[in-house]
C-alpha positions as CSV (number, residue, x, y, z in Angstrom):
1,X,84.1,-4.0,51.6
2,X,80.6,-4.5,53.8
3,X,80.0,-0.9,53.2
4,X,80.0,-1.1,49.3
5,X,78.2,-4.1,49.3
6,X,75.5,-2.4,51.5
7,X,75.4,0.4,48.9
8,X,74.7,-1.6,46.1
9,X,71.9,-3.9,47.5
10,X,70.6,-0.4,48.3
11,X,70.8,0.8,44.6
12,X,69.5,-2.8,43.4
13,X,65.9,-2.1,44.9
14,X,65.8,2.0,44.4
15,X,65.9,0.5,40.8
16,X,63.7,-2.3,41.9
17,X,60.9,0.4,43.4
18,X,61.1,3.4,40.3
19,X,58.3,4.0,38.4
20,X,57.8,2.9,35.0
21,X,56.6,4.8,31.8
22,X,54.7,2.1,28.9
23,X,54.9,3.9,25.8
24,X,53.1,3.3,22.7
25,X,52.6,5.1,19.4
26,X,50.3,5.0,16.4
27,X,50.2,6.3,12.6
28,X,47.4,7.2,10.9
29,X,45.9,6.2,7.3
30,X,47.5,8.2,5.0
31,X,47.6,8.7,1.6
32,X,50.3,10.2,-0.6
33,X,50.9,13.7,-0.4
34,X,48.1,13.7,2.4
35,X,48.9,14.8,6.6
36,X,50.2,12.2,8.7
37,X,49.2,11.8,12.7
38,X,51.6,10.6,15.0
39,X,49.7,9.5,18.4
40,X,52.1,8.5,21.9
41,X,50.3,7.5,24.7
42,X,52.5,7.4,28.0
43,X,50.7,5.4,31.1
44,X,53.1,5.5,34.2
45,X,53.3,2.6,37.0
46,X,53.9,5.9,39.7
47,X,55.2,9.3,39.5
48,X,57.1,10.2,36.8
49,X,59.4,12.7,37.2
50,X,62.2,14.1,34.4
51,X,61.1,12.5,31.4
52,X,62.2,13.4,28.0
53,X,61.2,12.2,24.5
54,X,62.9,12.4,21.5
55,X,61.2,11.4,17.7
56,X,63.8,10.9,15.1
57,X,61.5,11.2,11.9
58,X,62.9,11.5,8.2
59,X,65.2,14.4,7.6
60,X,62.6,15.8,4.9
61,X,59.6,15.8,7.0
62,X,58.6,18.5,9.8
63,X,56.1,18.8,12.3
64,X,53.1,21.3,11.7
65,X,51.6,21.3,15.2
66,X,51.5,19.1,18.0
67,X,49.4,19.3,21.6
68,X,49.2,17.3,24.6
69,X,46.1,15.4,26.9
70,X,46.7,14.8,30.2
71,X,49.1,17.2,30.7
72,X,49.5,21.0,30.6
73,X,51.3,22.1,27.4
74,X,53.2,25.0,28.7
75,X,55.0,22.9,31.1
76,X,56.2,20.8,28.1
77,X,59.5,22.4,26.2
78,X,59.7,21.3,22.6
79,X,62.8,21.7,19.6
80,X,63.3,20.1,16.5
81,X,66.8,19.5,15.3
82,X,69.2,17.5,12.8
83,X,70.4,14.8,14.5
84,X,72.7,11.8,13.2
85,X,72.0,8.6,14.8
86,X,73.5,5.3,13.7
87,X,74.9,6.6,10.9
88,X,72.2,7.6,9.8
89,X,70.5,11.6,9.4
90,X,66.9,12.2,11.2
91,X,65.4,15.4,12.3
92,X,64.6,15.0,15.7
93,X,61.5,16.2,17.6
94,X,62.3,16.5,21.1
95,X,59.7,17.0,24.1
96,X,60.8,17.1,27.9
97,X,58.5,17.3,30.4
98,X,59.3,19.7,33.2
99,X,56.8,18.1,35.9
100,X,56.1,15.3,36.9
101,X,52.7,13.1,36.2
102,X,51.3,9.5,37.6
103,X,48.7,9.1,35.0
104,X,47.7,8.7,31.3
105,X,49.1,11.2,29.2
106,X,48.8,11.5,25.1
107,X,51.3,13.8,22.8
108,X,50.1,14.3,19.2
109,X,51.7,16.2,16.0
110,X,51.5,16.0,12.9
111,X,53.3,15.8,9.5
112,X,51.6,17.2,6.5
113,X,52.8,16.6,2.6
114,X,54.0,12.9,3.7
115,X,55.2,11.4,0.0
116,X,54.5,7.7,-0.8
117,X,57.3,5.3,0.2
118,X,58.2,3.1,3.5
119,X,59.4,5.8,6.3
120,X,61.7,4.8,9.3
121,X,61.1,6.8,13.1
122,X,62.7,5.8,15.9
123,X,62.1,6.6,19.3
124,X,63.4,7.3,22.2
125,X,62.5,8.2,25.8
126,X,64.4,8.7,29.2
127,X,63.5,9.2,32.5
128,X,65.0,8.8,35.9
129,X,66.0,4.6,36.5
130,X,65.0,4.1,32.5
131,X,66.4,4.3,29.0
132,X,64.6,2.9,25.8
133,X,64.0,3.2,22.2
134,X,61.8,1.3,19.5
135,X,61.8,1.6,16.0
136,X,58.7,1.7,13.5
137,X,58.1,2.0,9.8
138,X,55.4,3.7,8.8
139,X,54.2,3.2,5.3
140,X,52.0,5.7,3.2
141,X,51.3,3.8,-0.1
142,X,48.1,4.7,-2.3
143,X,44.9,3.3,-1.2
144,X,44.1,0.4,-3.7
145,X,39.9,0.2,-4.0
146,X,39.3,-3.8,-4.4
147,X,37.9,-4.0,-7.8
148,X,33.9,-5.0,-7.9
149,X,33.6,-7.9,-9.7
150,X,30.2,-10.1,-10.4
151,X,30.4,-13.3,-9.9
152,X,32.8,-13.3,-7.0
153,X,29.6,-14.3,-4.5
154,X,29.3,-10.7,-2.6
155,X,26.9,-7.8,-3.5
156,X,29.2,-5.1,-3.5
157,X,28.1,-1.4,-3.4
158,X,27.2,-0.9,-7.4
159,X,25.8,-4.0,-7.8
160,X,22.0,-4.7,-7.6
161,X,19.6,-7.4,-8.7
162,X,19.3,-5.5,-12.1
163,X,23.2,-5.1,-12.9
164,X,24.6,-8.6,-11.2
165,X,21.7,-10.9,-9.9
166,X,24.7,-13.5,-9.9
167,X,25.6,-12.0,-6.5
168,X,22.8,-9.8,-5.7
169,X,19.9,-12.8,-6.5
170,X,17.3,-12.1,-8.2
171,X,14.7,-9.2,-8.5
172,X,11.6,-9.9,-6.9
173,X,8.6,-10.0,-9.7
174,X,6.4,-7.3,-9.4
175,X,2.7,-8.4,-10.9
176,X,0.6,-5.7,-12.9
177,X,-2.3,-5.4,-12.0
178,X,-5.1,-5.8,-14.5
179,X,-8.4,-4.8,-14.8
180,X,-11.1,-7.0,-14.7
181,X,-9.4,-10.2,-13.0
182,X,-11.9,-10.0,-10.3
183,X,-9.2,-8.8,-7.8
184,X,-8.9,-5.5,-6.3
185,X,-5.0,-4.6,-6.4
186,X,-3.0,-2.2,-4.7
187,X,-3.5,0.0,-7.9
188,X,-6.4,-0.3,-8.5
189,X,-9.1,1.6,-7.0
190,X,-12.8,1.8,-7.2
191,X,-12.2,5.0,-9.7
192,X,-9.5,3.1,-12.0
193,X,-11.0,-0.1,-12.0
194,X,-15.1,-0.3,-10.5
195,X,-15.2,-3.8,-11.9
196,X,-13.0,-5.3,-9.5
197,X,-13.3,-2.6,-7.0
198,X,-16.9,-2.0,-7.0
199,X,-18.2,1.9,-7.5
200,X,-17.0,4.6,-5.5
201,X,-19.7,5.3,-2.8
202,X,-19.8,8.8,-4.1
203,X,-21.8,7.9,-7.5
204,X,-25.5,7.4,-7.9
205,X,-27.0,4.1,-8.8
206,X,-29.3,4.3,-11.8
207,X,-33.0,3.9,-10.6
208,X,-34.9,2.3,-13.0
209,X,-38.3,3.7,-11.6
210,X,-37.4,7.4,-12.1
211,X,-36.1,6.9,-16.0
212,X,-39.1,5.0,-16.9
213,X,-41.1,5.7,-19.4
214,X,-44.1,3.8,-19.2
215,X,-47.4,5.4,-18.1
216,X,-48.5,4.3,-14.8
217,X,-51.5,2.2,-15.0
218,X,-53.7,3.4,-12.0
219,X,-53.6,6.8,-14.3
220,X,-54.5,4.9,-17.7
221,X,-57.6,3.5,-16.0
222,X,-58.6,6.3,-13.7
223,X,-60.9,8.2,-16.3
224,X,-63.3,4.8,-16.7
225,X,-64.4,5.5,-13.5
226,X,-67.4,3.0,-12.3
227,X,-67.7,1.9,-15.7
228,X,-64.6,-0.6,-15.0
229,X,-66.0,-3.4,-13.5
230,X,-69.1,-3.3,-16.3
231,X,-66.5,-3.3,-19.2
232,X,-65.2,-6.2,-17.3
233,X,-67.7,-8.2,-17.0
234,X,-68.9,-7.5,-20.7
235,X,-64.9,-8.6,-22.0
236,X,-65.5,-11.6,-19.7
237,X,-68.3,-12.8,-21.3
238,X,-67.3,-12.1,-24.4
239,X,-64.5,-14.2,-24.1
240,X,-66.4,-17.1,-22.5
241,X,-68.9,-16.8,-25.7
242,X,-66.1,-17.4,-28.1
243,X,-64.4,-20.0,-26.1
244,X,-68.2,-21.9,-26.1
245,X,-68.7,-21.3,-29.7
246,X,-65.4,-22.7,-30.9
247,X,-65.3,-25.8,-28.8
248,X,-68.4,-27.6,-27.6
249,X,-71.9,-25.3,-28.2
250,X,-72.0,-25.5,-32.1
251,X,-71.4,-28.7,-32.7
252,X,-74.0,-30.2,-30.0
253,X,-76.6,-27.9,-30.0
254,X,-78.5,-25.4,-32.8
255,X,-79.9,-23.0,-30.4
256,X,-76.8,-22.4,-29.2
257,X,-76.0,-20.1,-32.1
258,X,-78.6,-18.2,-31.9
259,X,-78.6,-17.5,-27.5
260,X,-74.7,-16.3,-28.5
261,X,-75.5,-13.9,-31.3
262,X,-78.2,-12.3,-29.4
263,X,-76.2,-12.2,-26.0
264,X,-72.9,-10.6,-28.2
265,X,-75.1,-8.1,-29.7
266,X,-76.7,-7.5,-26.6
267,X,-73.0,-6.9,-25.2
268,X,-72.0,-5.0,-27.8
269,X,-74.7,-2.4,-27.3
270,X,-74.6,-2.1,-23.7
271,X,-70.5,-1.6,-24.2
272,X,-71.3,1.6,-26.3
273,X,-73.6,3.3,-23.3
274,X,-72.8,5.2,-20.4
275,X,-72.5,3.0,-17.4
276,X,-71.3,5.5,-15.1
277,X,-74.5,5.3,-13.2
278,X,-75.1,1.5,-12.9
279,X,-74.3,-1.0,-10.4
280,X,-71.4,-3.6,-11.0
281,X,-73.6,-6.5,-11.7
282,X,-77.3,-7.6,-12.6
283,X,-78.6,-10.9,-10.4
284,X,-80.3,-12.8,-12.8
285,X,-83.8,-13.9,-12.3
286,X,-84.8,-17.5,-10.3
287,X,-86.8,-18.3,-13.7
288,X,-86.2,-17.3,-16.7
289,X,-88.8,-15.2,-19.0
290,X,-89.4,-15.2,-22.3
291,X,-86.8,-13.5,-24.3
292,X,-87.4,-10.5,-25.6
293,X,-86.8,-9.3,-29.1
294,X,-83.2,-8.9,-30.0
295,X,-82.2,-5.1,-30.4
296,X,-81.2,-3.9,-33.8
297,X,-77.5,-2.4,-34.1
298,X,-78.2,-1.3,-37.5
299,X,-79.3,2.5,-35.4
300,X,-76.8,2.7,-32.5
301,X,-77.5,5.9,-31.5
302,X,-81.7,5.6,-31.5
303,X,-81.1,2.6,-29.0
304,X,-81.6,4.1,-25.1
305,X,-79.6,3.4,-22.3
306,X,-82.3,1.0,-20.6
307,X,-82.8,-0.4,-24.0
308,X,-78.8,-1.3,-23.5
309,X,-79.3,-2.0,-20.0
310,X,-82.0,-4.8,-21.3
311,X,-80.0,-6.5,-23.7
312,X,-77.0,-6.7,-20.6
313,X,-79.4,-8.8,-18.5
314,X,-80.8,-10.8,-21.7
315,X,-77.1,-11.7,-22.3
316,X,-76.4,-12.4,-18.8
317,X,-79.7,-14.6,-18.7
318,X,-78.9,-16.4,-22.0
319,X,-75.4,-17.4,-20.6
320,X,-77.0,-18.8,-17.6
321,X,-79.4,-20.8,-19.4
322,X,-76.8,-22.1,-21.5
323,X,-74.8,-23.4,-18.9
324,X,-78.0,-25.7,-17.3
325,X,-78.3,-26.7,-20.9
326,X,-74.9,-27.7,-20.9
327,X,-74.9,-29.3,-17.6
328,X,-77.9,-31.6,-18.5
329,X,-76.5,-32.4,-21.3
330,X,-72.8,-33.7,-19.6
């Protein structure tokens, strides 16, 4: 009696100290008539040794091709059989590993042609000091795309701010540019638009000075010569003759008339000379002489140039003395 009851506390802790296999298993995504994967993943406490796996799938199904990670496929034996369990008829997939293994190891196949529906496989692995099994449905049903629908608050793939601004918000407002506005906009361009732009640097500003055409005035007067600052003089006085006449002169004094008629002729006929030889100006005298007789203009061309030259300085005297007539008489 003490000798069997030494063997079983014996017994109670071999069991107690085996290894242990945690199995899991995955299915993929599938869709009707589409291949199936069927993932196990085995992760061992110790050393595994002797352990055997049996996948009872649906009668009508079969496995293309499986393969193994963790663990050399020849040393794997693999058969596929009918098998009736619980009353029930699978075709079973069997796997037994002929060495052992103390880490991770994954076993894949898979099943190709899988038809819609909800599909039972059950499971079941042994090794030495354990025995389970666990059931799974896997269920290959049409994928069903969620329906896009605007208004439901979520910008879904075909939507956009143009086709469902409901969801999507809306479409930023893009601003044309226009011409003219005084703002240079990202399309315009000193080419499009040089008003808001300003001209390209490339084109050539109009200069007014090389598409005139007005003479230049240094070459109207160059041909006078020294005669300029005579025929200045004579236009002068000449205005300064009429101004005297029109205003204060003929009203106030009789002679007056007759100093300005001889001094205009005498102008007059000194214009119509040469002067390219005479000086700019003729200093009038500290007293004034008798005036000579006035020059007739009925015979322009029998009157000489001194002759002209005379009546000059008899103007130019005569406009003198009317100015200290004029002053005594202020």
């Amino acid at each position: 009696m003490r000798k069997l009851f030494v063997f079983l506390i014996f017994f109670l802790l071999a069991i107690a100290s085996a290894a242990t296999v945690e199995v899991t298993r995955t299915f993929s995504e599938t869709e009707p008539g589409g291949t199936m994967t069927v993932t196990f993943s085995f992760e061992p406490s110790g050393s595994i040794t002797g352990f055997d796996l049996a996948d009872l799938i649906p009668v009508s199904f079969a496995a293309t091709d499986w393969s193994a990670t963790g663990y050399a496929k020849v040393d794997i034996s693999f058969d596929s059989s009918t098998r009736d369990y619980s009353g029930e008829t699978f075709r079973a997939l069997h796997w037994k590993f002929n060495k052992p293994f103390s880490s991770k190891v994954t076993l894949t196949y898979t099943i190709s042609s899988v038809p819609a529906g909800d599909h039972k496989f059950l499971a079941i692995w042994t090794y030495p000091g354990g025995f389970n099994q666990e059931e799974e449905t896997a269920v290959v049903k049409k994928k069903v795309v969620p329906q896009i629908v605007c208004g439901n608050g979520a910008c879904e793939a075909t939507e956009s701010c143009t086709t469902c601004p409901a969801d999507c918000g809306a479409c930023p407002v893009v601003s044309h540019a226009v011409c003219g506005d005084a703002k240079c906009e990202a399309t315009e361009s000193c080419t499009t638009c040089p008003g808001d732009c300003g001209y390209c640097p490339s084109e050539k500003v109009i200069d007014m000075k090389e598409t005139s055409t007005f003479p230049d005035l240094g070459s109207v007067l160059a041909p006078l010569g020294n005669a300029l600052p005579i025929i200045s003089v004579a236009f002068v006085l000449i205005v300064l003759l009429a101004i005297a006449k029109a205003t204060i002169l003929a009203p106030k004094h009789p002679k007056t008339d007759s100093y300005m008629k001889g001094a205009s002729q005498a102008i007059q006929g000194a214009v119509k000379g040469d002067f390219s030889t005479l000086a700019p100006s003729v200093p009038a005298p500290a007293e004034y002489p008798p005036l000579p007789p006035e020059p007739s203009l009925q015979t322009p061309s029998t009157i000489s140039t001194e002759e002209r030259i005379r009546s000059l300085q008899n103007a130019v005297n005569r406009l003198n003395r009317l100015t200290d007539e004029i002053g005594k008489k202020l």
